[in-house]
N, C-alpha and C positions, 0 to 999 in steps of 0.2 A: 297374758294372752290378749290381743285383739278382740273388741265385741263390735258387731256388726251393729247399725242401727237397729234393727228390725228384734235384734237380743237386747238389746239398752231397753227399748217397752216392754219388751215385758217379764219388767221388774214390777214388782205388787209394791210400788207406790214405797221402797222401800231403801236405803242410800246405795249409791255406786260399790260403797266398798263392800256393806251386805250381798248387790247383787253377781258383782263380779267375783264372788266365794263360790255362792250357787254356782253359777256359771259353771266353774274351775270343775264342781262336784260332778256336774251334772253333762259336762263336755263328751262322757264318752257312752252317753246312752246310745242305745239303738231305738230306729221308731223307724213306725214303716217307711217314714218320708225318707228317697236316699242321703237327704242335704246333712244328716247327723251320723250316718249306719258307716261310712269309714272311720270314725274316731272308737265303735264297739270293740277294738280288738284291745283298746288301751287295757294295761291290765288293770283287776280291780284292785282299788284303795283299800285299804285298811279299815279307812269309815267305812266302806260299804261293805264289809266280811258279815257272812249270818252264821251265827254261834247257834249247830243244830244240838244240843246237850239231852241227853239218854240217861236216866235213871229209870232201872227199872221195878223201883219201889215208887216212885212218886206218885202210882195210882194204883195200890197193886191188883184192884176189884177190875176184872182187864172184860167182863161182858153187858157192862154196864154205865151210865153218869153215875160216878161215886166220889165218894169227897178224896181230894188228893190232898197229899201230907205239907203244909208248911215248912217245915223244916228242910225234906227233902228239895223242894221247890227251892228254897231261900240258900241253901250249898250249890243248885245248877246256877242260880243267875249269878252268884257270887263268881263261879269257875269261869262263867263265860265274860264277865267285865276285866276279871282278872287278863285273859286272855287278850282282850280289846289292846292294850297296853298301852293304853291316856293315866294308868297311876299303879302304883306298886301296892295299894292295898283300897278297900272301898271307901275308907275314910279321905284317901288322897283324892280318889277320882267325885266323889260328893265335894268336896271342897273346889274343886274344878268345876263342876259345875253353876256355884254360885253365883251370882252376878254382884258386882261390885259394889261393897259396901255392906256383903252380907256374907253369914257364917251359915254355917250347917245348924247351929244351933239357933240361928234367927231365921233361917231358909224357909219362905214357902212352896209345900209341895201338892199339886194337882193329881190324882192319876185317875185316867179317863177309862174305864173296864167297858167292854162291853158287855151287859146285861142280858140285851135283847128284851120283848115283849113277851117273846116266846117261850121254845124250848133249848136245852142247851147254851147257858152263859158261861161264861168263863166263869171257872171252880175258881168256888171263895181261896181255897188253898192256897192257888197259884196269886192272888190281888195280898193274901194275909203274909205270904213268904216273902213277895216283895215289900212289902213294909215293914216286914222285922228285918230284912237287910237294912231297910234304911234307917232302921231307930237302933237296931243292934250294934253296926259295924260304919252306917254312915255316920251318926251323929245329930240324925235329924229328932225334932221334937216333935211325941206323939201327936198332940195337942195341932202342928203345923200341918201336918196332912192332910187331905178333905180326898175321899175316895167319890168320884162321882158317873151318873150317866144320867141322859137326857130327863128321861122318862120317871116323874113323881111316884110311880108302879111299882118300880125296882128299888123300892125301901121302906111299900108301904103306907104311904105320907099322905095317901088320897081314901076317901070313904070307901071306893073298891077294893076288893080283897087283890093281893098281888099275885102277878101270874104267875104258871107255872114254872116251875127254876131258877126262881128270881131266887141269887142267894142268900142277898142281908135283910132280905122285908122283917117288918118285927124284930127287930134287933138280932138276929142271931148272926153268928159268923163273924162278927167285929173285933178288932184288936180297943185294950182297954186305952181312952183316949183320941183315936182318930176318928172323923167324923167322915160320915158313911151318908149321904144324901145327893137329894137335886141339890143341882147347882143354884145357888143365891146369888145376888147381886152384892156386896159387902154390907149395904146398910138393908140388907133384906129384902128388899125387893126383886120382883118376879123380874124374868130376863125379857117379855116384850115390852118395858117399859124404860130399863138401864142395857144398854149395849156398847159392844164394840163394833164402829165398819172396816171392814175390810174390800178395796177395789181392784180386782184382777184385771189384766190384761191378758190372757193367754193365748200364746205361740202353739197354732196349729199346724205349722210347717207349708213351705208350698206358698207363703207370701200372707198367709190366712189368720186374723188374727179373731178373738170373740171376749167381750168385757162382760165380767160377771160382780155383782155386789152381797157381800156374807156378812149378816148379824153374829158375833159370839155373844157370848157372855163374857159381860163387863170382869165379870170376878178373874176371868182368865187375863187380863191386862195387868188389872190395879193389886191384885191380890195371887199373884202365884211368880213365883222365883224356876221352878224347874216342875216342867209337866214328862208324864211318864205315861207312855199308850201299854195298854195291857188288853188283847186282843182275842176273837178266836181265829180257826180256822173252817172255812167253813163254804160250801158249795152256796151257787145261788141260780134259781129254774128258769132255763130260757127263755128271757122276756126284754125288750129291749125297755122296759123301764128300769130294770135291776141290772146291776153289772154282774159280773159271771161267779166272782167268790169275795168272800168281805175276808179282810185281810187289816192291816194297819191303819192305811190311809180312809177305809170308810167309817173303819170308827171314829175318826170326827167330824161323823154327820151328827154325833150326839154333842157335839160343840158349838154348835151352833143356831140359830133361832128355826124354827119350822121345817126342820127336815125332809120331812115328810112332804113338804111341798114340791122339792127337789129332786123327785126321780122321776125318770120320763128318759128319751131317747139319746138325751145329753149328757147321762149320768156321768159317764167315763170324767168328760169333758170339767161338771161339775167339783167330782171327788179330785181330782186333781187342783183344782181352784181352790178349795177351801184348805188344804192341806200348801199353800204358797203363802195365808196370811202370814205378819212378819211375827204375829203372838205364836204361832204353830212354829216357826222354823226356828223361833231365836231361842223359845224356853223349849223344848222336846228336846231331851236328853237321851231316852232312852226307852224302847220299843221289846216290850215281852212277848211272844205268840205263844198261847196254850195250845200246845197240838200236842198235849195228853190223850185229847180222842181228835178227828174230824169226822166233818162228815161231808164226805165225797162224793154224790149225787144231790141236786133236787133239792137244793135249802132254797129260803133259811128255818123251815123247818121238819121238814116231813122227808130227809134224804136219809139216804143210807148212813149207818154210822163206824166207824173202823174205833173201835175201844184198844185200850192196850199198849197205844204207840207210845208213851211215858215219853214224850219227849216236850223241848221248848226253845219256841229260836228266839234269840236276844239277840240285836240288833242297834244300830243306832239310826241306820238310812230306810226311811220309809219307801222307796221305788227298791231298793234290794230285798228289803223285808217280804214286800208283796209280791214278786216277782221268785222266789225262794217259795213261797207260799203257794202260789200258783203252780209251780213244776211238783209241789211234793202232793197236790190235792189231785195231779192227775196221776204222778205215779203209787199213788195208792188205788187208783182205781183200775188202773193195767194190773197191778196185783192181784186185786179182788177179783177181776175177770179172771186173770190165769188160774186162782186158786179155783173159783166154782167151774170153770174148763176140768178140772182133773176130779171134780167131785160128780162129773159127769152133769153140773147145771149150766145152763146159759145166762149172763149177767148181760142185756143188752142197755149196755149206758154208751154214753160219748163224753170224749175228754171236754172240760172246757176250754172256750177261746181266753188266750190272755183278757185280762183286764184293761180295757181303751187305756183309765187311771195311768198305767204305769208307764207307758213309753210318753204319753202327753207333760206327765208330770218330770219325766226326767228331761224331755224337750227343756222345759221352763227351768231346769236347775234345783227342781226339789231332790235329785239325790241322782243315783247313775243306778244304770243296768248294761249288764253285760250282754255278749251274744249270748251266753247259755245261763242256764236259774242255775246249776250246780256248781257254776264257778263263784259264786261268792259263797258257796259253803265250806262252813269251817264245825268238822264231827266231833262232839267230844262225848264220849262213852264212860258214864262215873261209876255204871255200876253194870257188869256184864251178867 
């Protein structure tokens, strides 16, 4: 395909044939601008299909955060890779993922959870099923894995006791062998003194362009072979510093140096710039969402919460992921109103607006969205 000047910058500093993949991925998003909203009927790719998978044992405590089954977890995302159809079993498709010159058994593997500060992290269950897939069936070594998020809190590692929900503080919850921490720098040092830069140019349509610069963590360059987002689902309270729900692409705000410095009125704008570095787009393999519970009002932490829904979208396209996420965080909240309408109560919430993140980020070729969130779903039901 032809790329227009104005799509040649903005590339995140990263080669021609890298960006003209994106490009290709990202051709048939829709965004409010109309200059992209004719290529939305293209149909969707196969990369961007969201594997909604339904066990309804994975959580079976359905009124409450309760711990969900590893096992059960580690059969959904196995069914849905399978599915994917990049390998005939998970050993094929972990071997695909390697980057040259390296095995499953020499592979380094990242996987980014979200934690949170709060309440409601994603269940150790659903972070411990993904990695017996990958030590069980991929062939990865326990020892290569490093599970992490931003915040020294969420494992305990600071003189403050760890907040509430935090799953692994004090050791508990961990597979024997992988290491469960803040992120390090490889020869141990703290991440504002060893970094990665990363420099955005991002396409805001309309001729509009805005240059942003993102510190990671060095460890995520020098030291990781294939990163894996394992996410929640999850509302967030009308404020134009927060974006509307945290989905895939905000969880690598815990990738990065200072996060917290980074919300304000530009968030959309930002989440979608940090999610174009070329360590996020060339090593992210593959994208889990815990939507065993959401919570569908008023996060990220005091919303309403919908227990029960055993479910989990596996993914590989972060603008699909989010975007899939978004249609499912409102149509559980149309439900919740319908059901308290017949129980004779009033639920008076309001749907959220998309996420700015996802039509911007598809603009720039981090992944595609279609006209509608339900056409890149793909249902799969293990256990009725």
């Amino acid at each position: 395909m032809e790329l227009s000047p104005a799509e040649i910058e903005a590339c995140d500093k990263v080669s021609r044939r890298e960006f003209v993949w994106g490009a290709t991925v990202g051709a048939a998003a829709l965004a409010t601008s109309p200059a992209i909203s004719l290529s939305a009927q293209a149909p969707v790719p196969d990369s961007a299909k969201v594997f909604v998978v339904h066990h309804k044992d994975a959580c079976p405590i359905v009124d409450s955060y309760s711990p969900a089954d590893p096992k059960i977890v580690k059969l959904m995302v196995q069914e849905a890779m399978l599915r994917m159809g990049i390998g005939k079993d998970v050993g094929e498709i972990v071997r695909g993922w390697c980057p040259a010159g390296k095995t499953p058994a020499t592979a380094r593997v990242k996987i980014k959870f979200n934690g949170t500060r709060g309440r409601f992290p994603v269940h150790p269950g659903v972070v411990n099923g993904v990695v017996r897939l990958l030590i069980d069936e991929g062939g990865i070594k326990p020892e290569n894995i490093h599970v992490y998020e931003n915040c020294p809190k969420n494992f305990g590692e600071e003189d403050r006791p760890p907040s509430f929900g935090t799953p692994f503080a004090g050791g508990k919850n961990r597979e024997p062998g992988v290491m469960y921490s803040h992120l390090k720098a490889p020869d141990g040092v703290d991440m504002p003194n060893s970094n990665y830069r990363s420099d955005v140019r991002l396409d805001l349509g309309d001729g509009k362009f805005k240059e942003y610069t993102f510190w990671y963590w060095e460890a995520l360059d020098k030291d990781t072979d294939i990163l894996i987002n394992i996410c929640v689902l999850r509302r967030h309270i009308s404020s134009p510093k927060f974006t509307t729900c945290t989905v895939s692409m905000k969880n690598h705000y815990g990738s990065i140096r200072d996060p917290y410095r980074h919300h304000g009125s530009d968030i959309g704008e930002k989440i979608a710039a940090v999610n174009m570095a070329k360590l996020i787009r060339e090593k992210q393999r593959l994208i889990v969402v815990d939507a065993l519970y959401a919570m569908y009002t008023r996060g990220p932490e005091r919303g309403r919460m919908k227990y029960g829904m055993n479910k989990l979208l596996v993914a590989r396209d972060p603008v699909a992921t989010d975007y899939v996420g978004w249609g499912m965080l409102n149509a559980t909240l149309r439900e919740e109103i319908e059901k308290a309408g017949k129980e004779g109560e009033k639920l008076e919430e309001k749907e959220c607006d998309e996420p700015r993140e996802i039509a911007i980020a598809a603009r720039n070729g981090v992944g595609f969205r279609s006209s509608k969130w339900d056409d890149h779903v793909v249902e799969i039901d293990l256990a009725s």
